[in-house]
N, C-alpha and C positions, 0 to 999 in steps of 0.2 A: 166713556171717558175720552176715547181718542175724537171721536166727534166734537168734543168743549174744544179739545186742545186746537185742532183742525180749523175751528171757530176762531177760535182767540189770537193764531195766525193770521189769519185772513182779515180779522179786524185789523191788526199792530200793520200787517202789509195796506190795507188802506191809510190807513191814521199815516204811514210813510209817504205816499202819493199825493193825500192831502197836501202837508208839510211843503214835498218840494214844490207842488203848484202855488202854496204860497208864497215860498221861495222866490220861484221865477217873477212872482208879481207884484210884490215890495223891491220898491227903489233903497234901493242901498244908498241913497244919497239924500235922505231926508235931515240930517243933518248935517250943515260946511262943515264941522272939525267937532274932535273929540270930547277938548277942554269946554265947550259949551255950559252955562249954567241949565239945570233940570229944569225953570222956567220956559227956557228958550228951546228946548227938547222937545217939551208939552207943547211951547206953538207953534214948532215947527209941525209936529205930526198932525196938529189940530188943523196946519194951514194946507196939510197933504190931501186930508180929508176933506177938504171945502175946494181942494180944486180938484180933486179925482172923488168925486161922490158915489160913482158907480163900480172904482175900483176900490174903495173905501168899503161899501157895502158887500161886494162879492168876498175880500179879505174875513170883514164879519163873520159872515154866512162859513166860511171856509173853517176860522175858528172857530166857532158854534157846532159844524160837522164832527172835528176834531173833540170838542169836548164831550159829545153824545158818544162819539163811540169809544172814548176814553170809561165812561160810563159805561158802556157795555161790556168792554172787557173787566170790567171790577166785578159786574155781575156774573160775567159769565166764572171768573175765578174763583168767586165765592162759591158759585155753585159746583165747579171741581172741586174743593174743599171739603163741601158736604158730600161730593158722592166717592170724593177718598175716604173720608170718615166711617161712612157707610161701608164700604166696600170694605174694609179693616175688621170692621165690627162682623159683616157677614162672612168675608172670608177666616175670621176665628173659627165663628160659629162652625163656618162648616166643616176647618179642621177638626173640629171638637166633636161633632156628629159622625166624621168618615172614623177619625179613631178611636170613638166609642163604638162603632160597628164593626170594626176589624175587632175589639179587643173581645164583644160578645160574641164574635163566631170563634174566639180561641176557648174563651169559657167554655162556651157547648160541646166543643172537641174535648176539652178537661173532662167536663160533667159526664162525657161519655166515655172514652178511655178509664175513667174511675170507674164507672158501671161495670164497664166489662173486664178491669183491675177483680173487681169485687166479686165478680162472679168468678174468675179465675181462681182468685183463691179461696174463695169459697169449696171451690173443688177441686184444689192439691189439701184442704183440711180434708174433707171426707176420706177422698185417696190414704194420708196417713191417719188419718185414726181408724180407718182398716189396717193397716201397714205396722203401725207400733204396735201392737203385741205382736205379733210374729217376730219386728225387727228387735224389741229386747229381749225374745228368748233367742235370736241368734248373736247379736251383735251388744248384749246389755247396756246398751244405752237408747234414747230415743230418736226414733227417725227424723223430725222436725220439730224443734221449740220454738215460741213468740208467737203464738197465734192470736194469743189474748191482746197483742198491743200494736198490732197492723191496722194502718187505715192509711185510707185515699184522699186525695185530697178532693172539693168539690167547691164549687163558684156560687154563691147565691147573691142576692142583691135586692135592697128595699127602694131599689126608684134610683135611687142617688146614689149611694155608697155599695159600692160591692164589696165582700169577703170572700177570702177563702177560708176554708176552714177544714180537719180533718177528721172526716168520719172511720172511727173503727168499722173494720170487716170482721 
């Protein structure tokens, strides 16, 4: 991109130099006065051209430069156009790629932290269900209740759509 732009300077800076070379080399006095009819405009410049034929044609040639690289910078625009478009579209993309991969390396950190959630209480249950009878002949009541309705949470996903969802332990 910085290269078009760098381009597209470089063109507008010549198309300037053209300019004032033309400048310097039209007579500013091809017509006596202002009020002129557009008739006498047209034969005056017609009659500028028939006596300066060489500076007539170099002015040409000077316009004609000017108009190609006018041309090129349209091209060259259009084509920064398309590679901002582009560069939009893949710059999404590739936000959309980095924080889908940040957000599956937190999933696997879930999926795993759950595991070992799962396995932890997996065994404070054994621990009290050794532990409750002993603990309601001392203390009549039970050690720990709700084991029936513990669960972890875990990440799954069919391509597209992730879920979580919560697995009883």
């Amino acid at each position: 991109m910085q290269q078009i732009l760098s381009e597209i300077a470089g063109l507008r800076q010549q198309i300037q130099v053209l300019q004032q070379e033309r400048a310097t080399l039209t007579i500013n006095n091809v017509v006596s006065s202002e009020n002129d009819s557009p008739i006498a405009i047209a034969e005056a410049y017609r009659r500028f051209a028939r006596e300066n034929p060489q500076l007539a044609v170099e002015l040409k040639g000077i316009d004609d430069a000017i108009a190609a690289l006018e041309s090129q910078i349209d091209q060259k625009q259009a084509e920064l156009a398309r590679w901002q478009t582009e560069s939009k579209r893949l710059t999404l993309e590739q936000q959309l790629e980095e924080a889908r991969n940040l957000a599956q390396v937190h999933a696997q950190r879930i999926n795993q932290l759950a595991g070992e959630l799962a396995t932890e209480i997996r065994l404070l249950k054994s621990c009290a269900d050794e532990l409750s009878p002993l603990y309601w002949q001392v203390y009549y009541k039970p050690f720990i209740t709700g084991f029936k309705t513990i669960s972890v949470p875990h990440v799954r996903s069919d391509g597209d759509v992730w879920t979580i969802v919560n697995r009883i332990v």
